[in-house]
C-alpha positions as CSV (number, residue, x, y, z in Angstrom):
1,X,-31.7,-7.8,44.8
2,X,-35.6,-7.0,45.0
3,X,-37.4,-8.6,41.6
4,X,-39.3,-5.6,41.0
5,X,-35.6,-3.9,39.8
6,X,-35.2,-6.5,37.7
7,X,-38.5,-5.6,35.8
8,X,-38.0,-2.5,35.7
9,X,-34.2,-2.8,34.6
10,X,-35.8,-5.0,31.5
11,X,-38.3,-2.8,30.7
12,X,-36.1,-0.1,30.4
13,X,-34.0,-2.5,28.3
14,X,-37.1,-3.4,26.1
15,X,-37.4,0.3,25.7
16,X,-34.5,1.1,24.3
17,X,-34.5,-1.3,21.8
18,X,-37.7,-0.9,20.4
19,X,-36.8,2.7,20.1
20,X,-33.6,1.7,18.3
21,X,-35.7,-0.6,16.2
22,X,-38.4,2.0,15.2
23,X,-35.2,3.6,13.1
24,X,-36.0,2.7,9.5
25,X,-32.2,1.1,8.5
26,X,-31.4,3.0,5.5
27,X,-30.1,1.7,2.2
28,X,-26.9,2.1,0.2
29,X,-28.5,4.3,-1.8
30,X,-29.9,6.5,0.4
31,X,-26.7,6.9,2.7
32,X,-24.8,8.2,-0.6
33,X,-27.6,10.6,-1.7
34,X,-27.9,11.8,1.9
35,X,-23.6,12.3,1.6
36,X,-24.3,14.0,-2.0
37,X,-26.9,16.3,-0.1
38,X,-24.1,17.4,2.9
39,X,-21.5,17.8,0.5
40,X,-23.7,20.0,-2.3
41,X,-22.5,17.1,-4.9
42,X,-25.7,17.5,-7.3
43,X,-24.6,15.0,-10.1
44,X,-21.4,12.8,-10.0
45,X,-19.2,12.7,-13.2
46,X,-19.6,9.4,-15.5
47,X,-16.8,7.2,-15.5
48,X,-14.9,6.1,-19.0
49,X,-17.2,4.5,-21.5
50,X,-16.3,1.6,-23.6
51,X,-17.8,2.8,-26.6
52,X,-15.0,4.4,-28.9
53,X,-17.4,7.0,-30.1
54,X,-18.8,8.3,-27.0
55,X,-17.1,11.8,-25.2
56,X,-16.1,9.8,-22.3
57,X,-14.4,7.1,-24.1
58,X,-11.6,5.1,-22.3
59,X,-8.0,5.7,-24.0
60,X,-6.7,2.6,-25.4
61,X,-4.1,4.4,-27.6
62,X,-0.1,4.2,-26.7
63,X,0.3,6.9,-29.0
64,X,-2.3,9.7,-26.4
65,X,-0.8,8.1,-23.3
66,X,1.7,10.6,-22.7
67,X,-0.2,14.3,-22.9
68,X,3.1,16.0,-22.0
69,X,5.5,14.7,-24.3
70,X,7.9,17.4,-24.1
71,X,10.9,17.2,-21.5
72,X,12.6,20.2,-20.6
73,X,16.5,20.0,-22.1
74,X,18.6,19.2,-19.1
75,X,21.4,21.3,-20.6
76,X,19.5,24.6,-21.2
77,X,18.9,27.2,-18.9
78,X,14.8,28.0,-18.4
79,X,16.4,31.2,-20.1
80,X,17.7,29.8,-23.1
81,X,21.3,30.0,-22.3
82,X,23.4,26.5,-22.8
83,X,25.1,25.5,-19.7
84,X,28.5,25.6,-20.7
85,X,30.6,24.4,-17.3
86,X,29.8,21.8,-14.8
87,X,30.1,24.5,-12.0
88,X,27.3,26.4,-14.1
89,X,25.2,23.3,-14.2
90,X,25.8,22.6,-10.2
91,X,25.1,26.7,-9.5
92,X,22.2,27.5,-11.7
93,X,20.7,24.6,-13.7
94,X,20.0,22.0,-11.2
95,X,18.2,24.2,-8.6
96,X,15.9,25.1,-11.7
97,X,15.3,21.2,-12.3
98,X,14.7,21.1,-8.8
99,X,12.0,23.5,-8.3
100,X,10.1,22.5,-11.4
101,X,10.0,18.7,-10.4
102,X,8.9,20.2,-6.7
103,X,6.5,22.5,-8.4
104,X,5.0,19.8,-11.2
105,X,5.6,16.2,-9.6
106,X,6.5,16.3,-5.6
107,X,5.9,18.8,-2.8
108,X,9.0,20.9,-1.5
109,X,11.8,18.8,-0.8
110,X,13.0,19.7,3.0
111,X,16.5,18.1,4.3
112,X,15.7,16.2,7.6
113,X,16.9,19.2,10.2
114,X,14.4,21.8,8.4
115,X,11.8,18.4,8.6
116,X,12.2,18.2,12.6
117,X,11.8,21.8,12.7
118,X,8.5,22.3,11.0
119,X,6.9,19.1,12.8
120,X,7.7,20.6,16.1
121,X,6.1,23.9,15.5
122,X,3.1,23.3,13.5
123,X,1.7,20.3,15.9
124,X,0.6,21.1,19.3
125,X,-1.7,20.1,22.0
126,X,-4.5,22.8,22.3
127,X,-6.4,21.1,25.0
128,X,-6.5,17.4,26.9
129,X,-9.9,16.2,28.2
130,X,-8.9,12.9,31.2
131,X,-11.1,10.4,30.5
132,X,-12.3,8.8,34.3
133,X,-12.9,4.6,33.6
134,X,-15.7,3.8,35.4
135,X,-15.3,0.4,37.7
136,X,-17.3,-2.2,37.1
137,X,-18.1,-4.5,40.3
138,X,-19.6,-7.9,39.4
């Protein structure tokens, strides 16, 4: 190999990396305000406070824990009716509880059949790209 390729392969090497070096790094800081500025975030919320008094105050109280304190009575319809019969209960009260736990606390429960169904028709391959490895001789 002629010596003059070798220069020339190190200048272009010296090149590059004064190029890369020119790039001032940027900061923490600077990363998140440039993230704020992409997302049209223009002031983050404050976290909890440890000052009682403040608007923001974290909630050390047991007693304002629970903010929903109310359970729905497993033995009344969402009507008003009583379930009187277990076969009542089975038929019309449980697929009530059901949905409103789905609704409130989990997404849609689906049995495993309906599961096996929905992955195989909302994923799909909309286009492949082959990637060619390039080989390397030493």
């Amino acid at each position: 190999m002629p010596l003059g390729s070798w220069r020339s392969g190190g200048l272009l090497l010296a090149a590059l990396f004064l190029s890369a070096a020119g790039d001032a790094p940027t900061t923490a800081e600077q990363d998140h305000q440039d993230m704020m500025r992409q997302l049209g975030i223009v002031q983050l919320r404050p976290g909890l406070s440890g000052d009682p008094d403040a608007p923001n105050a974290a909630n050390y109280d047991p007693a304002k824990a629970n903010p929903y304190p109310v359970w729905p009575d497993l033995m009344t319809m969402a009507d008003g009716r009583p379930v009187t019969s277990a076969a009542m209960w089975k038929r019309e009260r449980r697929p009530e509880l059901v949905e409103l736990f789905e609704r409130e606390v989990t997404a849609p429960i689906v049995s495993s059949s309906e599961a096996g169904q929905r992955s195989r028709n909302s994923w799909s391959a909309t286009s492949t790209t082959e990637r060619r490895r390039r080989s390397r001789s030493i």
